[in-house]
C-alpha positions in Angstrom: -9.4 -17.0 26.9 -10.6 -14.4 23.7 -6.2 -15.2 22.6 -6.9 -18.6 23.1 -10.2 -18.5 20.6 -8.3 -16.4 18.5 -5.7 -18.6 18.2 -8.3 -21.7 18.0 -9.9 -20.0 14.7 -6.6 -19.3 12.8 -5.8 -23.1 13.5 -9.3 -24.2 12.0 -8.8 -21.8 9.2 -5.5 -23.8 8.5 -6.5 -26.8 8.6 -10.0 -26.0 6.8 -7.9 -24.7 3.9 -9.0 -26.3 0.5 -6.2 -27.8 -1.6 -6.9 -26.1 -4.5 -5.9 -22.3 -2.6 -2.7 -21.1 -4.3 -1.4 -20.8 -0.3 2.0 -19.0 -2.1 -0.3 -16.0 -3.1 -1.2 -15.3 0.6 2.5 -15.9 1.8 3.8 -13.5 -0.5 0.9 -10.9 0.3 1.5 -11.2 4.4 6.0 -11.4 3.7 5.5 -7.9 1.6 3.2 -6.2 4.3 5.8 -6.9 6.7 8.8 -5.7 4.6 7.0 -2.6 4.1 6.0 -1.7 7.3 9.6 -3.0 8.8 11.4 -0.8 5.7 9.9 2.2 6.5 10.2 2.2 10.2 14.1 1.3 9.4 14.4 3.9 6.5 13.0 6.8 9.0 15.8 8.8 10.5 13.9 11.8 12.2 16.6 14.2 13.7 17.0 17.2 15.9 20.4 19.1 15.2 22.3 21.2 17.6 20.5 24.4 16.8 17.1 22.9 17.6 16.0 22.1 14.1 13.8 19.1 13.2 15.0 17.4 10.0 13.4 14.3 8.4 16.3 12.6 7.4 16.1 9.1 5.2 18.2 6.3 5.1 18.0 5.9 1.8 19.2 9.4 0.8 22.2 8.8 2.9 23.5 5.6 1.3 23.8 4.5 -2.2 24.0 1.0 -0.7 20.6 1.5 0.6 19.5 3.1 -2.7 20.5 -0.4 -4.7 18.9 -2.7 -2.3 15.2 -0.6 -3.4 15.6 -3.1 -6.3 14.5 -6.0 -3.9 13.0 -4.0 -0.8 10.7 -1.7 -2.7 7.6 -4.1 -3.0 5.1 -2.0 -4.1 5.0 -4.4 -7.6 4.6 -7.6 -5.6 0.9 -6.5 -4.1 0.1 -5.4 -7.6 1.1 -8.7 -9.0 -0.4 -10.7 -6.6 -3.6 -8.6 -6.5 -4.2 -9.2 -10.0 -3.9 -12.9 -9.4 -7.1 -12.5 -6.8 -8.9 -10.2 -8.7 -8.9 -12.4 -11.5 -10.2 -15.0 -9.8 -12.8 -12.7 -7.9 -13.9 -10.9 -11.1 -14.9 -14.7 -13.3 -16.5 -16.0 -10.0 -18.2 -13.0 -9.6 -19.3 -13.1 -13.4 -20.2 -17.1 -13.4 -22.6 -16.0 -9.6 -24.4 -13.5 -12.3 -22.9 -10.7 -10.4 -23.4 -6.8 -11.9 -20.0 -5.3 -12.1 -21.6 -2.5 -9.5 -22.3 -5.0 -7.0 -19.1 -6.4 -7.2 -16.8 -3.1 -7.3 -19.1 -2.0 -4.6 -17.9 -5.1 -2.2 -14.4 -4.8 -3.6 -14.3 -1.0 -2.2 -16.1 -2.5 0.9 -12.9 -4.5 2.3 -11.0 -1.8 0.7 -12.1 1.6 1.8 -13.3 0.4 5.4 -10.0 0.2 7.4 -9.2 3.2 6.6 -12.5 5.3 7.8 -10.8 5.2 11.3 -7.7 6.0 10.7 -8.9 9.1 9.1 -11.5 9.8 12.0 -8.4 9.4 14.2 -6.1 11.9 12.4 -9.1 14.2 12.2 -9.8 14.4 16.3 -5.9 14.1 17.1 -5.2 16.9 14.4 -8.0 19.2 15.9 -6.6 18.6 19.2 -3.1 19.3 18.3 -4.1 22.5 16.7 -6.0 24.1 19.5 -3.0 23.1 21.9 -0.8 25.2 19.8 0.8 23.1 17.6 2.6 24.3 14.6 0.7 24.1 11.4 3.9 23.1 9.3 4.4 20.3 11.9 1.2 19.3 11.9 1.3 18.8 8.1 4.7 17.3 8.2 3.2 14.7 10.5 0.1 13.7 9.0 1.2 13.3 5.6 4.5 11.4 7.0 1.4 9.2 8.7 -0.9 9.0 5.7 1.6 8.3 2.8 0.5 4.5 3.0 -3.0 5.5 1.6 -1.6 6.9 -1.8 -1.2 2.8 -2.4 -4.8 2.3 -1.4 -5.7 4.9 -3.7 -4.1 3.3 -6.8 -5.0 -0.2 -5.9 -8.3 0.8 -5.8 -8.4 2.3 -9.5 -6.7 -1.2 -10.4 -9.4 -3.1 -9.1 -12.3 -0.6 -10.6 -10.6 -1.1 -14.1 -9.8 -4.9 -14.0 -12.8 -6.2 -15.6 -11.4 -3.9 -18.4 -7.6 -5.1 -18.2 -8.7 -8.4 -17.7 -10.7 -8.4 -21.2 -7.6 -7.2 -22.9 -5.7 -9.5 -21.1 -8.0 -12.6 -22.6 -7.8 -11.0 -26.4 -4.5 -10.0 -26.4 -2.6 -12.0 -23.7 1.1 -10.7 -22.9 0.7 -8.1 -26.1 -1.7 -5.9 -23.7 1.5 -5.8 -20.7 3.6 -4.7 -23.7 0.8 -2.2 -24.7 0.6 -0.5 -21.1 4.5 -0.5 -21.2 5.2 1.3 -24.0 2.4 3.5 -23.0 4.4 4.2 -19.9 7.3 4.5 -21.4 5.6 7.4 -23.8 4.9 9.1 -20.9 8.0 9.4 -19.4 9.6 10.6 -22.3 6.6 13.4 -23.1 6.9 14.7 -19.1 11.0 13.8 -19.0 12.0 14.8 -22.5 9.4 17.3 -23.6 8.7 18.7 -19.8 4.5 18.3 -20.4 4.2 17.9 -16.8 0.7 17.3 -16.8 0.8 14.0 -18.3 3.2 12.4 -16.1 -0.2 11.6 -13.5 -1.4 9.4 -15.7 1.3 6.2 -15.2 -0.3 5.8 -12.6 -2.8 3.8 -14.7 -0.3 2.6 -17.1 2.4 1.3 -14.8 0.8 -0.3 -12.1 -2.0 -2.3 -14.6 1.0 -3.3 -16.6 2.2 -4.6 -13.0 -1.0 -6.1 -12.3 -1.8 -7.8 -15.1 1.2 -9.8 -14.6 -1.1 -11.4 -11.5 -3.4 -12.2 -15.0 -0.6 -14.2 -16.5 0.4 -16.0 -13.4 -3.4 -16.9 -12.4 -3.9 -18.5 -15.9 -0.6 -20.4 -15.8 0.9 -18.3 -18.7 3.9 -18.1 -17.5 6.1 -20.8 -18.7 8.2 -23.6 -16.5 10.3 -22.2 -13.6 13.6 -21.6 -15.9 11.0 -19.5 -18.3 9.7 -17.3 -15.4 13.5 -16.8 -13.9 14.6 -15.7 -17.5 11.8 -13.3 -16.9 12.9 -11.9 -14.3 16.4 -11.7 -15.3 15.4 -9.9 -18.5 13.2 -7.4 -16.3 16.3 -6.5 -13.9 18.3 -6.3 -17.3 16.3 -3.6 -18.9 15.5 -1.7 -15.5 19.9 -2.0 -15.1 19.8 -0.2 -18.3 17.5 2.4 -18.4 18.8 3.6 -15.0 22.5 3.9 -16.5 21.3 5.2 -19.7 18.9 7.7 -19.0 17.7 10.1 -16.0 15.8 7.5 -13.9 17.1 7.0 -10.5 18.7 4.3 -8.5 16.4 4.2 -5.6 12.9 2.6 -6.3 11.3 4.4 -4.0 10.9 8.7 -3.8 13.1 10.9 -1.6 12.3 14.5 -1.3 15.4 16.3 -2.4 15.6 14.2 -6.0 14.0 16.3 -8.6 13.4 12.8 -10.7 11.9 9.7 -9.0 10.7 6.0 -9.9 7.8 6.2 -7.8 6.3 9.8 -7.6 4.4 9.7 -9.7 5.6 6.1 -11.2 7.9 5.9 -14.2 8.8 3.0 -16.6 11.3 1.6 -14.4 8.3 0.1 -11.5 7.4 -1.9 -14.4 10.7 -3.8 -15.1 10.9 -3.5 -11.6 7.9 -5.5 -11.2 8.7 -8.2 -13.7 12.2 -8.9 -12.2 10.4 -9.5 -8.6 7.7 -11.5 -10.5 9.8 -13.4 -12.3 12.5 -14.6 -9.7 9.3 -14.9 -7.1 6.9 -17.1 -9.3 10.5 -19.2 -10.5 10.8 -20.5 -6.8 6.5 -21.0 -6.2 6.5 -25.0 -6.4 9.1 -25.5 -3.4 7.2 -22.5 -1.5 3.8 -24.1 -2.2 5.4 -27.3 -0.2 6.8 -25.3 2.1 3.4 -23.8 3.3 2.3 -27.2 3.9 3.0 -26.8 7.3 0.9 -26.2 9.3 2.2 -23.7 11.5 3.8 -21.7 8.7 0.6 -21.6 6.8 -1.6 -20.5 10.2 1.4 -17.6 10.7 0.4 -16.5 7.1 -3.5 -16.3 8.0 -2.3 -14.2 10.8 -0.7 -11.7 9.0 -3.5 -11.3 6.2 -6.2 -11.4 8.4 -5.2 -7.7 10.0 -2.7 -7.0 6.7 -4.9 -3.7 6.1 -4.8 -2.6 9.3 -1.0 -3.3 9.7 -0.5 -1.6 6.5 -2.4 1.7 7.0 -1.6 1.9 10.8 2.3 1.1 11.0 3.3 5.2 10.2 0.8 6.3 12.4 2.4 4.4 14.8 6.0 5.9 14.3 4.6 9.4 13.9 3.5 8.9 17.5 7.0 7.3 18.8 8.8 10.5 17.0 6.1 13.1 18.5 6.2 11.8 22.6 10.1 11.4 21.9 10.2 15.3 21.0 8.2 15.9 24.0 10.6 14.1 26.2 13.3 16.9 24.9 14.5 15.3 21.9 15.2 11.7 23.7 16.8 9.4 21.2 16.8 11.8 18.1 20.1 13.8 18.4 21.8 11.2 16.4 22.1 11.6 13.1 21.4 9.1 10.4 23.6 6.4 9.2 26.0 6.5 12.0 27.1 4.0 14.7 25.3 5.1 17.8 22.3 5.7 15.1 21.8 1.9 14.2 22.5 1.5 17.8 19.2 2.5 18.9 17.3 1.5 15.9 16.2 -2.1 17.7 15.2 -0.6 20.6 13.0 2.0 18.4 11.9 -1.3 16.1 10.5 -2.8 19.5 8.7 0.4 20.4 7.2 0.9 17.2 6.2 -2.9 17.1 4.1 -2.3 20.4 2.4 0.8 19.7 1.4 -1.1 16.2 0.3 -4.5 18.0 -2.3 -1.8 20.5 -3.6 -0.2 17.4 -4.0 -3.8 15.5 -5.5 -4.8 18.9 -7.9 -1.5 18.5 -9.2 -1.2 14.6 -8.6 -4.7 13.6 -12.5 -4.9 13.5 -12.9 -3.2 10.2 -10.8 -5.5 8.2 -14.0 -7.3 7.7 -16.8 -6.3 6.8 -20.1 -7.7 7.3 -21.8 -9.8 3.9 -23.6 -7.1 1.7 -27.0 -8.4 1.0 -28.4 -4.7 -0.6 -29.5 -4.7 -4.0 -27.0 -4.0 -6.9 -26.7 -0.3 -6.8 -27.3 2.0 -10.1 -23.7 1.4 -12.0 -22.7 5.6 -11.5 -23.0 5.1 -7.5 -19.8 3.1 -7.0 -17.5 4.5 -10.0 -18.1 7.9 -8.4 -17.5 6.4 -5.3 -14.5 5.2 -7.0 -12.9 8.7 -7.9 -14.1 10.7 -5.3 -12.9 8.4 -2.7 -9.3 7.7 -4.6 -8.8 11.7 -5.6 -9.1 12.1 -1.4 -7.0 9.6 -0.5 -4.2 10.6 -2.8 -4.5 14.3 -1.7 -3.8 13.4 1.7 -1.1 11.1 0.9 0.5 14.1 -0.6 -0.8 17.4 1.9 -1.6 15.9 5.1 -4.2 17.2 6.8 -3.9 21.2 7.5 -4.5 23.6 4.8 -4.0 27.2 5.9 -3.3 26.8 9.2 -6.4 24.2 10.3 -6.8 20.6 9.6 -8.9 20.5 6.2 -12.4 19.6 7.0 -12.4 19.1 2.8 -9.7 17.1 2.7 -10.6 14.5 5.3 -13.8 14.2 4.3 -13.8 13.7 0.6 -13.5 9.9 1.0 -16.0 10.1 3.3 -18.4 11.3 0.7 -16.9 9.3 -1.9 -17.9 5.9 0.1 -21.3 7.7 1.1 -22.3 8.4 -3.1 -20.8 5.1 -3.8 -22.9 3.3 -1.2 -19.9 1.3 0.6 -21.7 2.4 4.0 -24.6 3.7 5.1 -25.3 6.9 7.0 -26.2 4.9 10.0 -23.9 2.4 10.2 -21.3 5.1 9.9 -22.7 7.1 12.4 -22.2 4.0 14.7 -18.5 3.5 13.7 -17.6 7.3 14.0 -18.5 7.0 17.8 -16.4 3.8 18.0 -13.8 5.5 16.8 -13.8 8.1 18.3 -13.7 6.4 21.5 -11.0 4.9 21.0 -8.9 8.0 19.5 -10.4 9.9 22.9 
């Protein structure tokens, strides 16, 4: 009966849809998700070799193949994209309502920052757990950042959407000029930490290339993008440059990072993300009027608000998920990880460990689905300094467990875990209460 009324709302949803929705910008939001989550389960290739030894082998460090298909896999650039184009639109509704930008970056980090409480609750208890049960530290480590790598996206998502009011302004005075202007910022970047080894800079493209990537969303949302041959010329010219600068200088083939390369795309971003970016934007947006028909129907289009209506959840849980798989597969003496990467019997296996992986995600969706949405804030605007600390605190957590894990000498981090916790606390996401409530939920369902 609750599937069937499940099932009933999505339909309504569908069929409740205004005409004026740009349907393709959903669709393209809930088709990257899933190439994400399905890419890294595939790209995984956990192994234990003859003497015992865990590696953490990676398809993509195993075939140059697999390294040239990044180029279209590695999607990272479409949620920026398409995230501009919604928080375009958010940001002038908000404006025309008479919102204060601290009331609206405080609902923004709402939907943002609440599916990801649990997940951190749950590392913390299963982490503690695995500790006093004897647990190797390094393991532990390995693990949990393996797990939490999907919240370093979070974390730069959420400094696009604090500085879009910003972007968007220069976008309105200076149109495609201010995507040129973050560019070549980027590109000044890469060449003072590349060229002139000033490592310290090379943090700070994480601002420059992925507002560059979503201010393309501002281009698209205001129709600034030319007719469909315009937008696939685009693209063309973005796969063009990013063809060259990866034959010409020390950028990388692969899109996305691999541990052994001492130069990556991604960590932290180069240049490249952003050519990257506007070769999927381009080709994407060229084919948007026969996808907008498409998504007529009306079980395509109710498929899509499936997908997007746990797409945070999905996104944050999926690795959690396969650090699971790999951890009761270890217990069961190695069952299924003897093979190593790349090789026949290897892709043998992989549906079976696909279908696996998809079940364990559909019980977690089934668990934490409930904080995709939050309840309508009706507080008071807060004081403007609440939510931008909120803001850094939160995002400087995030991306230092995306990059640690959760142990630090030899425990899990009680500093580490809960430095977004304070960071939603100062920028008054949640309150003390009603977090106290959710803790116990979630707890309950990690115990």
């Amino acid at each position: 009966m609750a599937e069937n009324a499940r099932m009933t709302t999505l339909t309504d949803l569908a069929d409740t849809t205004p005409d004026t929705r740009n349907r393709y910008v959903d669709a393209l939001r809930a088709a990257s998700i899933l190439v994400v989550v399905f890419g890294h389960w595939l790209m995984a290739g956990p192994e234990i070799t003859a003497d015992g030894t865990i590696r953490l082998g990676h398809l993509v460090a195993e075939s140059t193949v697999i390294q040239g298909l990044t180029w279209i896999f590695q999607v990272m650039p479409v949620f920026f994209f398409v995230g501009g184009y919604a928080n375009a639109a958010g940001w002038r509704s908000a404006r025309r309502r008479g919102e204060s930008y601290p009331a609206w970056l405080r609902s923004r980090l709402r939907r943002l920052a609440m599916p990801v409480l649990p997940l951190l609750v749950f590392w913390a208890i299963a982490g503690s757990a695995a500790i006093t049960f004897g647990l190797d530290p390094d393991l532990l480590r390995a693990g949990s950042q393996a797990a939490l790598v999907p919240v370093w996206f979070l974390a730069t998502y959420i400094v696009a959407v604090a500085l879009a009011p910003v972007t968007l302004r220069l976008w309105d005075r200076f149109g495609w000029s201010s995507i040129a202007g973050m560019t070549v910022a980027a590109a000044f970047v890469d060449v003072a930490t590349l060229g002139l080894e000033i490592e310290i800079l090379r943090w700070v493209n994480y601002v420059f290339v992925w507002n560059a990537v979503h201010a393309l969303g501002y281009a698209w949302a205001d129709g600034r993008t030319g007719a469909p041959r315009t937008r696939a010329a685009l693209g063309l010219g973005g796969v063009g440059v990013l063809a060259a600068l990866v034959a010409a200088l020390p950028y990388p083939l692969a899109m996305v990072g691999l541990d052994a390369a001492t130069v990556t795309n991604s960590n932290p971003p180069k240049v490249t993300l952003v050519f990257l970016g506007l070769f999927q934007f381009g080709l994407l947006t060229a084919i948007e009027a026969p996808a907008r028909r498409l998504l007529e129907n009306r079980r395509l289009w109710t498929t899509v608000i499936a997908v997007s209506a746990t797409i945070m959840t999905l996104y944050l849980w999926h690795l959690t998920a396969m650090v699971g798989v790999i951890a009761a597969q270890i217990g069961l003496d190695g069952f299924g990880l003897r093979y190593p990467v790349n090789t026949p019997v290897w892709w043998a296996t992989r549906p079976v460990f696909l279908v696996v992986l998809g079940v364990v995600t559909f019980l977690l969706l089934w668990a934490f689905r409930r904080y995709e949405r939050p309840q309508p804030d009706t507080r008071p605007d807060p004081r403007a300094w609440r939510p931008i600390l909120g803001t850094i605190l939160l995002c400087a957590g995030l991306g230092n467990l995306a990059s640690s894990g959760i142990v630090d000498d030899g425990a899990v981090s009680v500093v580490t875990l809960g430095l977004p916790f304070v960071g939603v606390f100062v920028g008054g996401v949640i309150g003390a209460g009603a977090y106290a409530r959710r803790v116990r939920r979630a707890g309950a369902v990690a115990s």
